[in-house]
N, C-alpha and C positions, 0 to 999 in steps of 0.2 A: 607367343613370344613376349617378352618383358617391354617391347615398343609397339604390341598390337591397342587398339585403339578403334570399340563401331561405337557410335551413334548417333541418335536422331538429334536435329537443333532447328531452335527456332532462331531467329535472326530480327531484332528489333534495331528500329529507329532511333535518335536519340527526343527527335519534337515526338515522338509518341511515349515518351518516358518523365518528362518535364515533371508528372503531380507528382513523384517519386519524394524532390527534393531533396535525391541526392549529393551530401556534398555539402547540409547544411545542419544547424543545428534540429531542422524540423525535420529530418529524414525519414520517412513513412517505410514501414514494414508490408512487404506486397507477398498474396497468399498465390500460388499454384495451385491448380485442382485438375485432377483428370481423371479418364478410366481409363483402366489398364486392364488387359488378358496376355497371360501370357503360359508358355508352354514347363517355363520351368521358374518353381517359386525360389524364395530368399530374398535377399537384400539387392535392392537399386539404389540408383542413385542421382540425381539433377543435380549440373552444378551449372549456376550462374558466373559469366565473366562479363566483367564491365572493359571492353575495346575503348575506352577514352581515358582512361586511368591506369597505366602499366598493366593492364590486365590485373585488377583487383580482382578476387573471387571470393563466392563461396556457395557451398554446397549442403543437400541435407538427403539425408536416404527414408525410404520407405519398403516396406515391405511386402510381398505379391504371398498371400497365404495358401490359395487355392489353386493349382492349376487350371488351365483352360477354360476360369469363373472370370466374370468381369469385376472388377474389383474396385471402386471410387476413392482416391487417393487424396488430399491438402496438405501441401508443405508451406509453412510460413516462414521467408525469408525477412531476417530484421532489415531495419533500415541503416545506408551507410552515411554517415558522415564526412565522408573524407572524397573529395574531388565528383565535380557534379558532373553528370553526362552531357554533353553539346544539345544544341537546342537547333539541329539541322538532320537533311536526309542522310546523315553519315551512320553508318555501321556504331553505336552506343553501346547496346548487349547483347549478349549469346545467350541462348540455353540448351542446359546440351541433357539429353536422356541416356544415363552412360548403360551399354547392354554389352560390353565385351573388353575388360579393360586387361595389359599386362600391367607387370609389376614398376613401371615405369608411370604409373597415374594412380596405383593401390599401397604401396609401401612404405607411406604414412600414415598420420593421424588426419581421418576424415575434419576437414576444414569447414566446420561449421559458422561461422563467424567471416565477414569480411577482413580479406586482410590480402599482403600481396601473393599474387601467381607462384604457387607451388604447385609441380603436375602430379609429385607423389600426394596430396592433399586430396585430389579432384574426386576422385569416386571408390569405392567401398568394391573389394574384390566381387562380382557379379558375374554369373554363367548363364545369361540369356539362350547363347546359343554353343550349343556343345556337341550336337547333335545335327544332322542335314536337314531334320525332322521339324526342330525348333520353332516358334514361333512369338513377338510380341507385337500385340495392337495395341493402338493408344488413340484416343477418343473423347472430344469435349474437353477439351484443352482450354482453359481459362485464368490469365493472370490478371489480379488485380487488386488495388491497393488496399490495405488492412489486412485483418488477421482474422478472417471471416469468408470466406466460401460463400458464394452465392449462387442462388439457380444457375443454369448455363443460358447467354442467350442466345438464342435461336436467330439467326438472318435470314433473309429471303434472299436468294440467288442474285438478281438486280442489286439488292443493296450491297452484296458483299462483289459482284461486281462491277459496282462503280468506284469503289475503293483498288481496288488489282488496278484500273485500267491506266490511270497514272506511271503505272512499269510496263506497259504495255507497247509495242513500238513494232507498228508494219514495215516493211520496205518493199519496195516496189522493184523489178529489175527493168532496169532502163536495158538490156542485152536484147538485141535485135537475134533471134534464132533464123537460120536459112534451111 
């Protein structure tokens, strides 16, 4: 339907965005890199929103040529100018992997360029899944600044578990069972 709307997002911090330089005259261009497989090829699409700025966006598509091949993808997004992300743990930006859009995010002109929140802009008509059969993986997921792709790196378990552990929160039941 023209309000259907899947996919995947990542959800960044705004203190983990800061070298960006959003918002100033030094605004740095930050590249995306990942693998992708998926069941059925054509055009995709990433669209960045910035959550601290009316929902600024912008977006860029890539192509899947092979199906059920792994495929290693770089989109370089420019740098914006205009209103910088917070420098706290608040929700800053999205990124979203569009795999199922209606005509209600497709029936525009793909919004390549920062500029304000339009949802017909966001992503490039895309048939991820059209079928029950359907499938996309996405793998080694790396953003970071410049216009350059670089190796993926690799953490060790502990390291990247000590970073989680800060959202991390036990509770105990104080309920007496009889």
């Amino acid at each position: 339907a023209s309000g259907d709307l899947i996919y995947l997002a990542q959800i960044f911090e705004g203190q983990d965005l800061q070298g960006w330089n959003k918002g100033d005259a030094n605004a740095r261009s930050v590249t995306l890199s990942f693998w992708v497989n998926a069941t059925q090829t054509g055009t995709y699409c990433v669209n960045l929103i910035d959550a601290d700025n009316s929902s600024r966006q912008i977006s860029k598509s890539y192509t899947i040529d092979s199906a059920d091949t792994w495929e290693y993808k770089t989109l370089t997004f420019e740098g914006d100018t205009t209103g910088a992300f917070g420098n706290d743990t608040g929700i800053s930006l999205y990124v979203y992997w569009g795999l199922v859009e209606g005509t209600d995010y497709t029936s525009g002109t793909l919004g390549t360029s920062w500029a304000a929140y339009d949802a017909t802009t966001r992503f490039e008509p895309c048939d991820a899944f059209d079928d029950d059969d359907d499938m996309f993986h996405i793998t080694g997921v790396q953003m970071e600044l410049g216009d350059t792709a670089t190796a993926f790196e690799y953490e060790s378990m502990q390291e990247n578990e000590m970073r989680c552990m800060r959202y991390y929160e036990k509770r105990v039941s104080t309920a007496v069972l009889y």
